[in-house]
Residue, then its C-alpha position, 0 to 999 in steps of 0.5 A: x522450363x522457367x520463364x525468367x526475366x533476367x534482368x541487368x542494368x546494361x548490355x555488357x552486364x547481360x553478355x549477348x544473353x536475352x533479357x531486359x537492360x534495366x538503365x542504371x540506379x533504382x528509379x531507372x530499375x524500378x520504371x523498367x522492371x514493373x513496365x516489364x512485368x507489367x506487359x508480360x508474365x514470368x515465372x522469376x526475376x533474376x537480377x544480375x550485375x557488377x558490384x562493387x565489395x568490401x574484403x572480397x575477392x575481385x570476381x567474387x560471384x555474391x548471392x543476395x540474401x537482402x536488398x536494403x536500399x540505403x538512400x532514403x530515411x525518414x521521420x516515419x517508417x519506410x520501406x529499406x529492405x525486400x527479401x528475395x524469394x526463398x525457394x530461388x535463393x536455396x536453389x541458388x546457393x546450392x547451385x553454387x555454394x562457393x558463392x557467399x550469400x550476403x545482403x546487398x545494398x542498393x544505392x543511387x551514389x555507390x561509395x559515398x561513405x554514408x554509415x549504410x554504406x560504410x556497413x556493407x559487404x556488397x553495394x551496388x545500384x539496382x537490386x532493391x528497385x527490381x526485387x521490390x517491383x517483382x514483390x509488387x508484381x507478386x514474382x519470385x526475385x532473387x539478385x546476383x552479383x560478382x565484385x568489380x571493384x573494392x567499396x570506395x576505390x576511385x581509381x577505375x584502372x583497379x576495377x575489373x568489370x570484365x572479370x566480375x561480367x565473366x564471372x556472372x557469365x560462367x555461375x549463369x547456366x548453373x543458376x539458370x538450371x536450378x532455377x529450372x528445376x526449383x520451379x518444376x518442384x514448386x509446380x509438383x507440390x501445388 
C-alpha cells in the first residue's frame, strides 16, 4: 500500500481522515508540508481542499494539472508553476474522469482580481507550497479540489463549503485505491 501524506489546510477539509492540517496560504503550506516531509518518508503527496471557480458547477471535484502561484513577479525569472507527478495524475483522472483537469492557481489574497487571477478556472491558496515542497523533497504530488464558491463572490451565504468537503470525501477512496495501484505498477517496472 501507498504511504500517502494527505494533506489539507484545516481539519474540515480533511473530514476526520488521518493527514496533515497544512494551516492556511502558501507560506503556512510550504513550512509545514517540507517539515512533513522532512520527518517522515512517503510514498505521494495528495493535497485536497475547497476552491473557489469560474463557470464551474458548486461541488465540482477539479484535478490539477498545474499549480501556478500568482503572487509573485519579479524582474528576473521565478519559479511560477510546478507540475504534478505524471503517474498520479493519469491514475487520478482515470479514477475519476468526470472530474475536469485543470490548473490551479495558488495565491495567498484568492479573488482580488489580479490579471492571473481574472485568467483562471480554479484558484485556491496552498497547492503551489505543498507540491513545490513534495518536488523538493523529491515525492510524487498531485493536488484535488472541489469548488465552494464562484471566483470573486464576497457573499459567504453563496459558498457551499460543506458540499465542495462532501465532495472531496466521496472522490477520496477512489483516488486513494488508484493512487494504490499506480504505485504497485511503478514499484513492478523498477
Amino acid at each position: 500500500m501507498l504511504d500517502v501524506l494527505l494533506v489539507a489546510a484545516t481539519e474540515r477539509e480533511l473530514d476526520g481522515r488521518d493527514g496533515l492540517v497544512c494551516g492556511v496560504g502558501p507560506v503556512e503550506a510550504t513550512a509545514a508540508t517540507a517539515r512533513a516531509l522532512a520527518l517522515r518518508s512517503f510514498g505521494a503527496v495528495l493535497h485536497v481542499g475547497v476552491a473557489g471557480g469560474r463557470g464551474l458547477p458548486l461541488r465540482t471535484v477539479v484535478v490539477g494539472t498545474e499549480a501556478i502561484y500568482a503572487d509573485i513577479a519579479a524582474g528576473i525569472p521565478v519559479l511560477s508553476s510546478t507540475l504534478p507527478d505524471p503517474g498520479l495524475l493519469a491514475a487520478a483522472c482515470a479514477a475519476l474522469p468526470e472530474a475536469p483537469a485543470l490548473p490551479i492557481t495558488t495565491s495567498a489574497a484568492v479573488g482580488r482580481g489580479r490579471a492571473a487571477i481574472e485568467s483562471t478556472a480554479v484558484e485556491a491558496m496552498e497547492g503551489f507550497g505543498v507540491l513545490r515542497a513534495a518536488a523538493l523533497a523529491g515525492v510524487p504530488a498531485l493536488e484535488i479540489r472541489a469548488v465552494s464558491n464562484e471566483i470573486g463572490e464576497e457573499d459567504r451565504s453563496r459558498w457551499d463549503i460543506a458540499g465542495a468537503v462532501a465532495a472531496l470525501q466521496a472522490a477520496l477512496p477512489l483516488l486513494l485505491a488508484a493512487l494504490a495501484a499506480e504505485s504497485r505498477e511503478a514499484a513492478g517496472q523498477r
